[in-house]
TORSE-565028 format. One record per residue (C-alpha): residue in three letters; x negated, y, z; residue number from 0. Coordinates in Angstrom, 1 decimal, padded with zeros to 4 digits. Layout:
<sites>
+--------+--------+--------+--------+-----+
! residu !     px !     py !     pz ! num !
+--------+--------+--------+--------+-----+
!    ALA !      X !      Y !      Z ! NUM !
...
+--------+--------+--------+--------+-----+
</sites>
This chain:
<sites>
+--------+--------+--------+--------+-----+
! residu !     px !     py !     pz ! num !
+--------+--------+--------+--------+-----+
!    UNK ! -139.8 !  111.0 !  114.7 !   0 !
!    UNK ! -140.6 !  107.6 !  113.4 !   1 !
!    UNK ! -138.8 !  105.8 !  116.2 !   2 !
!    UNK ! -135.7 !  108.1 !  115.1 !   3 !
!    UNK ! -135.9 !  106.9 !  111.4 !   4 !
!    UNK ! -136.6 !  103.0 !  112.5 !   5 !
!    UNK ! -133.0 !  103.3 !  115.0 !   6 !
!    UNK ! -130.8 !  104.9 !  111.9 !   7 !
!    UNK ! -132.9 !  102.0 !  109.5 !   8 !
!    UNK ! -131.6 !  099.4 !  112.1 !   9 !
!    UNK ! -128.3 !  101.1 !  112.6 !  10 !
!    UNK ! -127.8 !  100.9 !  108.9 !  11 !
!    UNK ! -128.9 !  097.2 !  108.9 !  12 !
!    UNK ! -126.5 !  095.6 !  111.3 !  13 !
!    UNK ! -123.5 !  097.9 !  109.7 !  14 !
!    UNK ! -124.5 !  096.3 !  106.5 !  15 !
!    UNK ! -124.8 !  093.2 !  108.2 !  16 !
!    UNK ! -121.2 !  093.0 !  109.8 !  17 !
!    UNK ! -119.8 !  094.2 !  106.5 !  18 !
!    UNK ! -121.1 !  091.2 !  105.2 !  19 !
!    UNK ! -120.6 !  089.0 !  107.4 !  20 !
!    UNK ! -116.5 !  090.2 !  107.4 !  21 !
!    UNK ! -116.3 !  090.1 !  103.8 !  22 !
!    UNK ! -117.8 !  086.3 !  104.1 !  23 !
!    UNK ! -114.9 !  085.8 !  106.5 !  24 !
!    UNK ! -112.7 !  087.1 !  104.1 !  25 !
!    UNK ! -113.9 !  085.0 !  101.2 !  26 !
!    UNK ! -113.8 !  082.0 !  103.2 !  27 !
!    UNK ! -110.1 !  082.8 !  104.7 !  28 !
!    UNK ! -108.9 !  083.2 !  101.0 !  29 !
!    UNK ! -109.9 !  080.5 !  099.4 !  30 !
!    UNK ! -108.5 !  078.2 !  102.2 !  31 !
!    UNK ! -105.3 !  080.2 !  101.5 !  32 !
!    UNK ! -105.5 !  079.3 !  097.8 !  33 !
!    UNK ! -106.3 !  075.4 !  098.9 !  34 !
!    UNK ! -103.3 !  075.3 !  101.2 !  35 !
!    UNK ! -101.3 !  076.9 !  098.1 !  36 !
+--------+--------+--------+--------+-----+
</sites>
């Protein structure tokens, strides 16, 4: 049962982590957009 909770806890982790990671991206991408403006 444990080993289920640690998977979702990881799961949950990484999904946070790529949503982060794209709205970085998408930060990043709109500034330069302002610069070239």
């Amino acid at each position: 049962m444990r080993k289920n909770k640690n998977s979702i806890a990881v799961k949950v982790a990484k999904r946070i982590l790529i949503s982060f990671f794209i709205v970085i991206i998408f930060v990043v991408l709109l500034f330069k957009m302002l610069g070239i403006l």
